[in-house]
N, C-alpha and C positions, 0 to 999 in steps of 0.2 A: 856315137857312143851314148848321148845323154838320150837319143832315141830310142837306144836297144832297155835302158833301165827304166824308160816311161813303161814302154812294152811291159817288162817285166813285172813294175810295181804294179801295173793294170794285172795281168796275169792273176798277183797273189792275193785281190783284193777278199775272196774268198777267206782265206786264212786271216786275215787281217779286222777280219769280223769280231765281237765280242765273244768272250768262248759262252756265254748262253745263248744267243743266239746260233751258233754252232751246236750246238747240244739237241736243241731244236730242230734243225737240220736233219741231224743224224737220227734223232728219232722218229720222224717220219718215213726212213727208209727201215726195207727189212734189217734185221737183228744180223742175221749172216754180214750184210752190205756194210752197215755200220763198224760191226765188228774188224771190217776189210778196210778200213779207211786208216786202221794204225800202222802200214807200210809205208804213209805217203810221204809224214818227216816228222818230228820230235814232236811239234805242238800236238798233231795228231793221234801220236801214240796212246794216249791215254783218256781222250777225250769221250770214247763210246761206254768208258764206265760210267758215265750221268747219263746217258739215255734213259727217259722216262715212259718209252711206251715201246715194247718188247714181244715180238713176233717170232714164234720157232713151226716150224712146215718142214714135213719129214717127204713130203708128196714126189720127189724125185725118185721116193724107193723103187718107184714101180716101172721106171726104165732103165732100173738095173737088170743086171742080167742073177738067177738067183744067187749063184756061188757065191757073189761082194754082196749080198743083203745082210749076212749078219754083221760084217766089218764094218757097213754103211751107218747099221743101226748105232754099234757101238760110237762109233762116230759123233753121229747124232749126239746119243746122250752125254757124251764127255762134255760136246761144244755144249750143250745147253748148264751144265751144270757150271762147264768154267765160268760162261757169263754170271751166273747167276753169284756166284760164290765172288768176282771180283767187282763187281756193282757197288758204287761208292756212295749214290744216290739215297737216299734216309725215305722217300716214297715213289709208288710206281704207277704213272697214270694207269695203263693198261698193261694188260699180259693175258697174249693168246699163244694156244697150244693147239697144233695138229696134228696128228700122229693116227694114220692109218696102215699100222703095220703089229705085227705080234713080237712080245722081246721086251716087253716094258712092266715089270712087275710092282705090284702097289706099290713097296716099299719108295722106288723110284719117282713114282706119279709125286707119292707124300710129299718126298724131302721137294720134291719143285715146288707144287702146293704152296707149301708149309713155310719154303721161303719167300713167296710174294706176298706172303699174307702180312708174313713180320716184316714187312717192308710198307705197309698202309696205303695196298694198292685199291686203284679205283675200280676199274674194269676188270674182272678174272673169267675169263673163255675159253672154254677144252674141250675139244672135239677128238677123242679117243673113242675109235671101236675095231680094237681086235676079232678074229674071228674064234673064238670059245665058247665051250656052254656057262651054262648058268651057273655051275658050282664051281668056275675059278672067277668067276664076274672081281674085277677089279674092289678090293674096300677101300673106301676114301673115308681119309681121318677126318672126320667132323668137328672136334674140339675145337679149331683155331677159324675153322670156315664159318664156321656159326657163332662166331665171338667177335668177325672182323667188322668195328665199327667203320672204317672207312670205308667200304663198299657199297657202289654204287650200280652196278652191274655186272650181274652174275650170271655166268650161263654155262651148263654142265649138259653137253650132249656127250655121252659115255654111257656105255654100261657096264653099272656100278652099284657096288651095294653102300649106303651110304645109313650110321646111325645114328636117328637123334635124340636129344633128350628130350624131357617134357616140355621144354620153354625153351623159344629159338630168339633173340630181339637183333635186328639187324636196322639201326636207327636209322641211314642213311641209302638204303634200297630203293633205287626206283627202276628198275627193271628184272627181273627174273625168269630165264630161259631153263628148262629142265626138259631130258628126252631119254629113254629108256634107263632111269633112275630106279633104282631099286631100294623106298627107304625102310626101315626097321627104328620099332622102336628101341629104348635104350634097357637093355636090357639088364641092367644093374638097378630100375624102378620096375615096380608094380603095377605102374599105370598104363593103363593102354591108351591114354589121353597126349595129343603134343598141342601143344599152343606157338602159332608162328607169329610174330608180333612185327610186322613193317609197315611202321607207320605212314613211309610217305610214296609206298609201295605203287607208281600207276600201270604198271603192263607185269600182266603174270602168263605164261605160256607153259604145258606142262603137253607132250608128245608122250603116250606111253608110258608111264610112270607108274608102278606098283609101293604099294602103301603094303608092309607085313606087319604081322603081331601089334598095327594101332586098328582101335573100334574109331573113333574120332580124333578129326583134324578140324582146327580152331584158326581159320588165318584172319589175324586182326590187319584189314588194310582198307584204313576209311579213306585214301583217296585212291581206289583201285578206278583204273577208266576202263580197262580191257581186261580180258579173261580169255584164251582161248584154249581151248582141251584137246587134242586129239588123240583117241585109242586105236591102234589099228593092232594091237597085240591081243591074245588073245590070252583070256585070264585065268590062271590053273582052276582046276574044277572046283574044288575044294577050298577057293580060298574065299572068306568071309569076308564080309560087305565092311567098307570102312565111309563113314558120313564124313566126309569134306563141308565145310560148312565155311563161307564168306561172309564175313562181317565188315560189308563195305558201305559206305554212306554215301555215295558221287552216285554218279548215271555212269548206270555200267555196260562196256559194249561187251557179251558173251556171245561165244563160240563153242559148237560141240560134235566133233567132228570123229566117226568112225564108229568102231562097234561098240555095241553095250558092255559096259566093264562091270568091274565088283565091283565099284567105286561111288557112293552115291552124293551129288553135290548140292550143298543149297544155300537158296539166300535168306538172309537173317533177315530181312526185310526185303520181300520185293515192291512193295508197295516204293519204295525210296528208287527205284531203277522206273523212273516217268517216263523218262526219254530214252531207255537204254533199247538195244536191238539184241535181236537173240538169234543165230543160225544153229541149225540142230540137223544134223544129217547122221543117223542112226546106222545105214548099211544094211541094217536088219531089220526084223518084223517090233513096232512096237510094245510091248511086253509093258509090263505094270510100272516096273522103273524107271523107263522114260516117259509115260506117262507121268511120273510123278516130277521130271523134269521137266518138262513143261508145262506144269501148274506154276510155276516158278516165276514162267514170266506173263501172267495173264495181265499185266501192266504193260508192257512193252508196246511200241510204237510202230514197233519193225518183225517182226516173226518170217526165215524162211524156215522151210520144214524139208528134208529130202527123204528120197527112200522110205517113203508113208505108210505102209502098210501096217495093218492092226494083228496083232494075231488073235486068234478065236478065245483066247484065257483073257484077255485085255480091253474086250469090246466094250464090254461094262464103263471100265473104265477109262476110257475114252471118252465114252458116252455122256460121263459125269465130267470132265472136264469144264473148270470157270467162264463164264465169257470174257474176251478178250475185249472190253468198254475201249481200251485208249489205242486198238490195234488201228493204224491205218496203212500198212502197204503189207499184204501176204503174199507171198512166193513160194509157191510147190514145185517141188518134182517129182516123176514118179508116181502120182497120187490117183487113186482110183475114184470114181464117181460116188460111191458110197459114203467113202471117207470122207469126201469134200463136204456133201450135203449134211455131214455133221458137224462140220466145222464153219461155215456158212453163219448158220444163225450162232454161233457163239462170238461175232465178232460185226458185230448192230451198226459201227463207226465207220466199215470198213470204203479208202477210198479208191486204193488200189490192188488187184486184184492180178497175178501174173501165175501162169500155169505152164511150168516148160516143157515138160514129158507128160501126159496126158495114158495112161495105162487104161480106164474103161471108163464106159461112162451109160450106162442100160437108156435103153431109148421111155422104157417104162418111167424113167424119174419127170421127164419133159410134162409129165401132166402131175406129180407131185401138188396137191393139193395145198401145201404150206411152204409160202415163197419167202424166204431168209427176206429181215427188213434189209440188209446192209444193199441188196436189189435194189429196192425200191424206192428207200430214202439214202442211200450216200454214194454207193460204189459207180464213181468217175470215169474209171478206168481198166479195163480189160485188156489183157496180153496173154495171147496164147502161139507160144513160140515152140520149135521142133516140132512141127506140123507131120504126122504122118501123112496127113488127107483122109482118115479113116472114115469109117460110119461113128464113131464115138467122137473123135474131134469134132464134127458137123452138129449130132447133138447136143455137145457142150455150148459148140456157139449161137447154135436156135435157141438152147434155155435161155441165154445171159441178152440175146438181142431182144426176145419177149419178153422178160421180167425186169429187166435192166431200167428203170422207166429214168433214172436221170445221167446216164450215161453220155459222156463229152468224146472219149475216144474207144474204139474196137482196133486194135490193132492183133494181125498174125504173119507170123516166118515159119518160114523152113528150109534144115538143113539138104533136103532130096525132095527130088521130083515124084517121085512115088507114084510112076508112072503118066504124069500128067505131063503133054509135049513143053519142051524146053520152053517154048515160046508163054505158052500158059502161063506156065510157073515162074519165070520174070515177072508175071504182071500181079497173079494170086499171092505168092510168096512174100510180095513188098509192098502188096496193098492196105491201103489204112483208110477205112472207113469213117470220117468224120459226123458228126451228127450234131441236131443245129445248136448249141452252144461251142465253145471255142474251150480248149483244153488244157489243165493248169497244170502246173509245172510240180515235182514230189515234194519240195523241200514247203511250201504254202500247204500242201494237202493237210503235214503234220503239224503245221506249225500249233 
């Protein structure tokens, strides 16, 4: 008998825990699970109203059968509003939201919103995208989202139209995720100016993101580390150009990824970005405004460029592009020979030098009269990868082995044989040509 109650009190040792260590517990598991746990006996019952980090995923909808999707939905939202409405807890580490399904109208987004916010939550993440056009695009109420000093992590992938006023401060921001946002200025000012003010702001990410009715956007975030952009939307014809403007003070890692938008971005100082790196992949032909994008970072230590191509309105300006003094590892793709040999001598320091898709390269430049210093005096390192085997690959790598005079490694790959027997191509494909110095490693190149 005294064995059966060892057994037993071992059994409960779980329950027998401190209810905040308990609370804990139950906040690591999903929101549903937790909420499942007040069947098990009295202490229980009421324990999952402290949960401090709260998880709702509607992702089941889609192995309904259609008939129970609207009953499933309602479902959903009763469960998420009951939790939310009996939460005894006074703040909320995190709160995510998934919901890929239609049936969810602002009003309902808000009042969820609206409550975690007056609960002084840390973490706020919603991943909402119905399938609708643009004229019923979800509005999220702004007021209370752009007032919440507690936040710490924000991330709003939805499409949404969201408005702000002219000054945003969110004191305690160090992350911000934004993905087919739609912002408007406040339409009760005048100004077409917003000021976002995050002071201790280091990761901003912005996926598709359309800026209306603002001319300039002001983000005050002097410890930004990273930046990355991607546009892969494509921007109404008509809509006017709004200047994004960083005023970051750190070394900043930027990212710019997809098609040219109406959106033009810059840095209030680049000369302050020593050490930053910049990837800039366009998609499309370069045009004056990414041109002006990459004046931005003619400091940078790291420069890749994709999708290179100049278009005939732009070559000027190209042409006139800064030199890149502090560039030491370039990375192309895509890039035509033309293009290269203009970018060549604009980068005097350069040590490494990688070319992945190689598009033309005229046999005519091989006698080019004027050989970029970065040849002659610095460039260490050649890589030419995704090898067709063409007559243009071959000429790029006679220029660079002839003019290359202090060159440590020649390295080239490729993904296809391109006719050349299997056998060949094992040995060609992974060959690295050493030359008589010994070859230094990237992170010394820049140091």
């Amino acid at each position: 008998m005294a064995s059966k109650q060892k057994l037993g009190e071992e059994e409960d040792k779980i329950s027998n825990l401190p209810e905040s260590i308990l609370v804990q517990i139950l906040s690591c598991l999903s929101t549903k699970d937790a909420v499942g746990t007040c069947v098990l006996s009295k202490t229980w019952c009421y324990l999952w109203r402290s949960i401090t980090k709260l998880r709702f995923d509607n992702l089941e909808l889609r192995s309904l059968q259609n008939k129970f999707k609207a009953g499933k939905k309602k479902c959903f939202a009763d469960f998420v509003s009951r939790v939310l409405l009996h939460l005894t807890t006074s703040s909320i580490h995190s709160f995510s939201l998934n919901v890929v399904s239609n049936g969810y109208d602002s009003s309902l987004m808000n009042t969820w919103i609206s409550a975690v916010l007056h609960r002084r939550v840390g973490k706020l993440m919603i991943y909402y995208h119905p399938t609708h056009s643009y004229s019923s695009l979800t509005i999220l109420c702004s007021q209370s989202l752009f007032s919440c000093k507690s936040l710490v992590h924000l991330s709003l992938n939805m499409s949404c139209i969201v408005r702000l006023p002219a000054f945003v401060h969110l004191p305690n921001l160090k992350a911000l995720e934004l993905s087919k946002v739609h912002f408007r200025g406040d339409s009760s000012s005048d100004s077409k100016d917003v000021t976002l003010s995050f002071p201790v702001l280091k990761k901003f990410e912005s996926n598709s993101c359309f800026w209306h009715d603002v001319q300039n956007v002001s983000l005050q975030v002097p410890l930004l580390e990273t930046a990355l952009l991607k546009f892969h939307s494509s921007p109404h014809v008509d809509e006017p150009i709004c200047i994004i403007k960083f005023c970051a003070s750190c070394h900043l890692e930027f990212s710019y990824e997809g098609t040219v938008s109406s959106q033009q971005y810059i840095l209030s100082d680049p000369s302050l970005a020593l050490n930053a790196s910049a990837i800039l992949d366009f998609r499309s032909k370069v045009d004056d405004r990414t041109c002006k994008l990459i004046r931005q970072f003619s400091h940078v230590k790291y420069l890749r460029l994709d999708s290179i191509e100049v278009s005939a309105e732009a070559k000027d300006t190209f042409a006139n592009l800064p030199a890149f003094i502090m560039l030491r590892y370039l990375k192309l793709r895509f890039v035509k020979g033309d293009m290269l040999m203009e970018l060549l001598p604009k980068t005097p320091n350069l040590t490494i030098l990688e070319i992945e898709v190689l598009l033309k390269f005229d046999e005519e430049l091989l006698d080019s009269a004027i050989v970029p210093n970065c040849l002659s005096d610095s460039l260490k390192e050649f890589k030419l990868t995704e090898l067709t085997w063409s007559e243009d690959d071959l000429h790029l790598a006679k220029y660079v082995m002839e003019n290359g005079l202090v060159l440590e490694l020649l390295s080239f790959s490729s993904t296809c044989s391109s006719g050349i027997s299997k056998t060949a191509f094992s040995v060609v494909a992974h060959s690295v040509i050493m030359l008589p110095q010994p070859p230094t490693e990237f992170p010394s190149h820049i140091a």
